[in-house]
C-alpha positions as CSV (number, residue, x, y, z in Angstrom):
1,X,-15.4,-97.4,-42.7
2,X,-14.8,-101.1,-42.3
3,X,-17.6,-104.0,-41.6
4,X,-15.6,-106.9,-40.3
5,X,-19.0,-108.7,-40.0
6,X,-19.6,-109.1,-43.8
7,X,-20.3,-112.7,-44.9
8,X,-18.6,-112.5,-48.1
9,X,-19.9,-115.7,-49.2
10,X,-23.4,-115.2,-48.9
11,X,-22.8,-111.2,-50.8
12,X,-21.4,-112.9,-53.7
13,X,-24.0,-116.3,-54.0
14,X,-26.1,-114.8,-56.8
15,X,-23.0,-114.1,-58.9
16,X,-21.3,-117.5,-57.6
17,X,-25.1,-118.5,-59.3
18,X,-25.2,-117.0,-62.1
19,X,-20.6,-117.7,-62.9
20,X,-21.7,-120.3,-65.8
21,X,-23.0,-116.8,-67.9
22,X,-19.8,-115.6,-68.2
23,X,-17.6,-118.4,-68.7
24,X,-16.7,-120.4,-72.1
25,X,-14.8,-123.4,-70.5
26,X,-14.5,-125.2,-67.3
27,X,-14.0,-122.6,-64.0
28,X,-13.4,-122.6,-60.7
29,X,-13.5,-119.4,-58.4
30,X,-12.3,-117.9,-55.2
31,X,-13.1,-115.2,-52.5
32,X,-10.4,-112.7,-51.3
33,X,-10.6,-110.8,-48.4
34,X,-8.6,-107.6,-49.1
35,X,-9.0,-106.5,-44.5
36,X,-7.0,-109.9,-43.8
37,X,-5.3,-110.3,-46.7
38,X,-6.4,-113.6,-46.9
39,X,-8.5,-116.1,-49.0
40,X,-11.7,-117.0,-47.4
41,X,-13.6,-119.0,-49.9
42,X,-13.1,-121.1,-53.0
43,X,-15.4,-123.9,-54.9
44,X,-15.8,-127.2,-54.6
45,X,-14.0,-128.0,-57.7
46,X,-10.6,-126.3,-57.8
47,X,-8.7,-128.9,-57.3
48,X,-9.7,-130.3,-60.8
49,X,-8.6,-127.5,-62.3
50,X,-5.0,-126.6,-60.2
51,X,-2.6,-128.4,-58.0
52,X,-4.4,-127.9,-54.7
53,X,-7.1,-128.4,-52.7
54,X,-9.9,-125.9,-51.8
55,X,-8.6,-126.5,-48.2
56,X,-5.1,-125.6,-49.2
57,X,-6.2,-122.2,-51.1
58,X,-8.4,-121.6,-47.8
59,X,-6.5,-118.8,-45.3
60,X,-3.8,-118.3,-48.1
61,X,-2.7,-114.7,-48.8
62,X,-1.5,-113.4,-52.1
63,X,1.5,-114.9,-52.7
64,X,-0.3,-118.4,-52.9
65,X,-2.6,-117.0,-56.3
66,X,0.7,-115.6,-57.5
67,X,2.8,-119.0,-57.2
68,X,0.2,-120.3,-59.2
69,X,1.2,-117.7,-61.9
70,X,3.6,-118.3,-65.0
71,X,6.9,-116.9,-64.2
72,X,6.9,-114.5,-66.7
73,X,2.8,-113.2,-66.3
74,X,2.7,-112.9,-62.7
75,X,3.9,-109.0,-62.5
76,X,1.5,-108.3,-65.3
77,X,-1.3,-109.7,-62.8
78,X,-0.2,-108.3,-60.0
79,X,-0.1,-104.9,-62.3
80,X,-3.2,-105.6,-64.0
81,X,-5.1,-106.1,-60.8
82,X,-4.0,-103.1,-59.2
83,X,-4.8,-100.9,-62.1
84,X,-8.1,-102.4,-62.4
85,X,-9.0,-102.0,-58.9
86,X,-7.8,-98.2,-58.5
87,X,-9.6,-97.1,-61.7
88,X,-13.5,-99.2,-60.3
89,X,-12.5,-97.3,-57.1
90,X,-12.2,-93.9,-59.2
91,X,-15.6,-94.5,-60.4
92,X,-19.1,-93.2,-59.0
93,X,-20.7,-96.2,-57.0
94,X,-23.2,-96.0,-60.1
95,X,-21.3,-96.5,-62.5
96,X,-19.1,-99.2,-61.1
97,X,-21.1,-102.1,-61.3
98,X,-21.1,-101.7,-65.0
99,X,-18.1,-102.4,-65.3
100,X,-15.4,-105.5,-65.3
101,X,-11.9,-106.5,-65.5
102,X,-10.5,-109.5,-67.4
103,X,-6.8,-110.8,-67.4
104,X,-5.4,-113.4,-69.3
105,X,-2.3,-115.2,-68.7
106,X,-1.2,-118.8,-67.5
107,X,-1.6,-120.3,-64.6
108,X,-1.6,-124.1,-63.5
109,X,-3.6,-127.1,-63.9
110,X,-4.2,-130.1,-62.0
111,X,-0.7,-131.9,-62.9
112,X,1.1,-128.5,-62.6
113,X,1.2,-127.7,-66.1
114,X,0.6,-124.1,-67.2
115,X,-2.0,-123.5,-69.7
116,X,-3.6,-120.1,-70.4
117,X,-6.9,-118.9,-68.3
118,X,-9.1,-116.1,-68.2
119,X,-9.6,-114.2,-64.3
120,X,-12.1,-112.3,-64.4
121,X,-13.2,-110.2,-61.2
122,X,-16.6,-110.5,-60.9
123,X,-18.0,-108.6,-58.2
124,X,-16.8,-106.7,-55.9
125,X,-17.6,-105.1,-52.6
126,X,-16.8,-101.3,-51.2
127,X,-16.6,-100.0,-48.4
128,X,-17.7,-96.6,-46.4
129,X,-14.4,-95.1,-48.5
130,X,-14.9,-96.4,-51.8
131,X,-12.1,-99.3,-51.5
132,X,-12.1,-102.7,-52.3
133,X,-12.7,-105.3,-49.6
134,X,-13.2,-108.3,-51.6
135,X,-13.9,-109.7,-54.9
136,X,-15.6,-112.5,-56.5
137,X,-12.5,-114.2,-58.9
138,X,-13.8,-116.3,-61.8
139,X,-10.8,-118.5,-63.5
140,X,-11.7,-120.0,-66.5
141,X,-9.6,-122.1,-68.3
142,X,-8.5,-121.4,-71.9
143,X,-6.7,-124.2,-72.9
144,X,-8.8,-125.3,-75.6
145,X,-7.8,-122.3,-77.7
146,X,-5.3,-121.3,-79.3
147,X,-5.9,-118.3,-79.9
148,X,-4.2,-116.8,-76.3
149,X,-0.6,-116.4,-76.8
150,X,0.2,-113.3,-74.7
151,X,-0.7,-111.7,-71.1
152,X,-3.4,-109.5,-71.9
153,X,-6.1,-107.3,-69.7
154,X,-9.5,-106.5,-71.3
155,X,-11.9,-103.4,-69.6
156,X,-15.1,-103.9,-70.0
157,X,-17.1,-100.4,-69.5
158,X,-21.2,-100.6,-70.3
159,X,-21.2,-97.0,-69.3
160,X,-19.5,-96.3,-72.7
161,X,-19.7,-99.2,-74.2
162,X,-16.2,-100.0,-74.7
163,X,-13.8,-102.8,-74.6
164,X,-11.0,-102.1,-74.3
165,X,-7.4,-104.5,-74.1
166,X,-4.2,-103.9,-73.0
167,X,-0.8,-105.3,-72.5
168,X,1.9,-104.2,-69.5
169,X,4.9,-102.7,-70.4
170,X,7.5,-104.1,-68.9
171,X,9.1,-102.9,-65.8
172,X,6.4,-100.5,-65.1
173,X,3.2,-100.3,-63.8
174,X,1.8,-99.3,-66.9
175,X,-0.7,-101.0,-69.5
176,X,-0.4,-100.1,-73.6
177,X,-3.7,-100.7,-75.5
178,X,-3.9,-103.7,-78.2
179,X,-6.4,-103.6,-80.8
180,X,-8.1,-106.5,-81.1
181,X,-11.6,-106.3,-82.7
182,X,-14.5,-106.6,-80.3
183,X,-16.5,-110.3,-80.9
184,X,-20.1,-110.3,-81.2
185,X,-22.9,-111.9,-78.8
186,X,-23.5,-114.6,-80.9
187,X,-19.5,-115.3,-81.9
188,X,-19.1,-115.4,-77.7
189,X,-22.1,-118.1,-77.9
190,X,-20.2,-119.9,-80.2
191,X,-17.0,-119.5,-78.3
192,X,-18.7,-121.3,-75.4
193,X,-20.3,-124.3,-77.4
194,X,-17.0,-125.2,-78.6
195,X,-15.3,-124.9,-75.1
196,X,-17.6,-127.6,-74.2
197,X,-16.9,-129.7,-77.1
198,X,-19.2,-129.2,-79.9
């Protein structure tokens, strides 16, 4: 049910393309693959925007991402992740590309100071079974707002036009839903042109 001949690279160009849509600050990115447990791709740029170079994220497994993690958000992500990734799975092959999973929390920048950044999982692909073999991580970084002050995982579902948040409660692998009012198209432009300084 496996293809250990997929170039997970090429899959994921046209998203790796088309990133700068759905980003409102400076981003890097990063290819997991789930079979090795290993990281088999990252851009050119993330070491300007954490401590290492792409050739140190490069055959890393997932306790590298996580020691990149605050402390105190990591189990969230770790949570957050594998909720995410078990309800997509749950979904009819249809209906899972219209859908996507954000996290916030803080992670580290190029001098090793944590600020607060968005991961979004981008694209993913499926196997024969339904389950995840890779994903395309977008990390954007947040640190320009101020408006971030808690872990937090956002469900994005076209199907039923929902968007949803949530926050972990702790000690269990469990998410409670925040409101927070949905922002518009246009307050999202906005959003963007001041993350790049105007």
């Amino acid at each position: 049910s496996t293809n250990l001949n997929v170039d997970f690279k090429s899959y994921y160009q046209p998203y790796i393309d088309m990133a700068i849509n759905y980003t409102i600050g400076p981003f890097f990115w990063f290819i997991p693959d789930n079979r090795q447990m290993k990281i088999i791709a990252a851009s050119d740029n993330i070491r300007q925007l954490t401590p290492f170079l792409k050739e140190d994220w490069i055959g890393k497994g997932p306790e590298f991402f996580a020691e990149n993690i605050h402390p105190e958000d990591s189990l969230f992500v770790l949570s957050a992740t594998s909720i995410g990734a078990e309800f997509q799975e749950s979904l009819a092959p249809e209906k899972r590309v219209n859908t996507r999973v954000n996290i916030y929390c803080r992670m580290l920048d190029s001098n090793k100071y944590y600020r607060w950044t968005l991961i979004q999982f981008l694209a993913n692909y499926y196997n024969l079974d339904g389950r995840t073999e890779s994903t395309l991580c977008l990390i954007t970084d947040l640190s320009k707002f101020s408006i971030i002050n808690k872990s937090m995982m956002t469900f994005i579902d076209i199907n039923n036009k929902r968007h949803q948040f949530f926050k972990l409660i702790d000690k269990n692998k469990a998410l409670e839903t925040i409101n927070i009012p949905n922002i518009t198209k246009r307050e999202h432009e906005i959003l963007r042109l001041m993350a790049r300084g105007l």
